[in-house]
N, C-alpha and C positions, 0 to 999 in steps of 0.2 A: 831548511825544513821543506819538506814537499807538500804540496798540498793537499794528499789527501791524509798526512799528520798533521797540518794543519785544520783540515777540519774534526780529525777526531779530539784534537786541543780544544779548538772551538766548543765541540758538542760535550766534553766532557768541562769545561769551567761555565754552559749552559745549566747542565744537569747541575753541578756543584753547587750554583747559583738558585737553582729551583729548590734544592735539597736545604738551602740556609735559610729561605722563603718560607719554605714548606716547616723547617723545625722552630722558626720565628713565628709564623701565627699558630703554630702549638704550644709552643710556650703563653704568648699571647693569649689562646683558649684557655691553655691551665691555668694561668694569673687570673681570668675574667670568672672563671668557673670556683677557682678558691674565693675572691672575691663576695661571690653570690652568696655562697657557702657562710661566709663571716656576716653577710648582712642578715640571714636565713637565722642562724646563730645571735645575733643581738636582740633581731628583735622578737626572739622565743626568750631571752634571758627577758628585755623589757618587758612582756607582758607576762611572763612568768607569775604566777602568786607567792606569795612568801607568804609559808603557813604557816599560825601561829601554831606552836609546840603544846600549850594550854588548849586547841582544841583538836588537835590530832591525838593528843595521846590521855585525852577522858578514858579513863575507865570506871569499872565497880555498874552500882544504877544508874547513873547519870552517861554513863557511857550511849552513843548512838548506836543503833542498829548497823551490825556491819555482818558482809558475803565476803571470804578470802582477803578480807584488810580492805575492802571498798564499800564506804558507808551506803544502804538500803533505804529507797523510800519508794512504799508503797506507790502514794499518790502526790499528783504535782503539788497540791500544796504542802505536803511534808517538806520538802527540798527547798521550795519557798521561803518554808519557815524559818528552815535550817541556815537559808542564804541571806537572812533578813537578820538576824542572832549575830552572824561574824561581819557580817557590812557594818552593824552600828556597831561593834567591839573596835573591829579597824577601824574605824571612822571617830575612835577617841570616845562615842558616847555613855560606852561605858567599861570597864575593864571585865575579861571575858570571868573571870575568877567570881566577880558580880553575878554573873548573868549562868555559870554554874552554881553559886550558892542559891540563885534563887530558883534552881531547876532541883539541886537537892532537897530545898525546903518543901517543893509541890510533891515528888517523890514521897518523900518522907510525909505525908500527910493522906497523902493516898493510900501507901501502904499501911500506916496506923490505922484508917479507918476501915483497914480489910477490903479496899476497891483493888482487885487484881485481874480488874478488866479494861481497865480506861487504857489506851494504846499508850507507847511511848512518845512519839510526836504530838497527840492530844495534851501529855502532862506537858511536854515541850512547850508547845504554845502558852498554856496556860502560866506557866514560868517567864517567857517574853512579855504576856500581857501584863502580868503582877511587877515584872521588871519596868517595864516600862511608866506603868503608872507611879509606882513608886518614886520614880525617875522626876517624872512631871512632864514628860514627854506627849502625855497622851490621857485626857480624863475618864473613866471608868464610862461615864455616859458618850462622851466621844466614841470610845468603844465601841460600845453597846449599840450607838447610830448607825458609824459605819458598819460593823456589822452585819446588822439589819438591810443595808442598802446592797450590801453585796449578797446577802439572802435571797434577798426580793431581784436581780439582779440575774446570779445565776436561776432563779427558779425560769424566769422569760426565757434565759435562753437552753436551758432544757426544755420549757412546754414548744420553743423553735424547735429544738431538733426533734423531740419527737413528734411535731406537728410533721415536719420534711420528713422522718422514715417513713410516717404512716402514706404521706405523697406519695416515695417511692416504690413501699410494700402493694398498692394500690395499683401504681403503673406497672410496677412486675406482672403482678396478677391477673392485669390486662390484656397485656403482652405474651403469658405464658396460654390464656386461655385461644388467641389468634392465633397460636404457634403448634395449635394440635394438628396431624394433618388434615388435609380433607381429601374426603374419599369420592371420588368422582363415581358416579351413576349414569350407566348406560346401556 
């Protein structure tokens, strides 16, 4: 063999050798990258919720307010309330069947009395509270305490925020009356 087939032997079982390199930590990629993928995958399965069937598929009056099959809550403590309902059902304290019979009984009492104004979430609650005291979970004056202590509670920190907008409306208006131009004289 001559040498300069020899070196194209050479550079060609180099290249071959780069080439087996090269499709070894691709594979290598694609195992670490499937890899990811599976752990990515577990633990979307582990925190997954498993939703009970009994409260996805309420309907009739007791049904929740729902937009294109995604339940609606106005305001943050609606959803609260809603998240507080299925925590103690999953959590054994009560079975959800319960905690709809006692949302159809508040329903049903509203509507006999001709109130077709009090919100759905309103009657919600008011079926949590009756469930729960029922329960013995929580006494009607316990209630009525706490309550009160988050009344008084949020009231402070609204009279806070409105104390700060009125700061800020204040420094705007400070700020916007400096911000006129000035017209030099001469």
């Amino acid at each position: 063999m001559t040498a300069e087939a020899e070196g194209f032997t050479g550079a060609a079982a180099k290249a071959t050798s780069e080439a087996a390199g090269a499709e070894a930590a691709g594979a290598e990629a694609a195992r670490a990258a499937e890899a990811a993928r599976a752990a990515v995958e577990a633990a979307r399965v582990k925190n997954a919720r498993i939703v009970n069937p009994e409260v996805a598929e309420m309907q009739g009056a007791e049904a929740p307010p729902r937009k294109n099959g995604e339940l609606v809550f106005d305001k943050l403590w609606e959803g609260r309330t809603f998240g507080m309902a299925v925590t103690l059902s999953d959590q054994g304290v009560y079975p959800w069947r319960d905690f709809r019979s006692s949302l159809i009984e508040v329903i049903s009492a509203c509507d006999a009395s001709g109130d077709t104004t009090t919100p759905y979430y309103e009657r919600f609650l008011a079926a949590l509270e009756q469930l729960t005291v029922d329960r013995g979970l929580v006494s009607i004056d316990e209630l009525d305490r706490l309550t009160s202590e988050l009344v008084a509670k949020r009231a402070a920190q609204d009279a806070e925020r409105a104390a700060a907008d009125a700061a800020i409306a204040a420094a705007d208006a400070a700020a916007a009356g400096h911000a006129a131009p000035r017209v030099a004289h001469g």
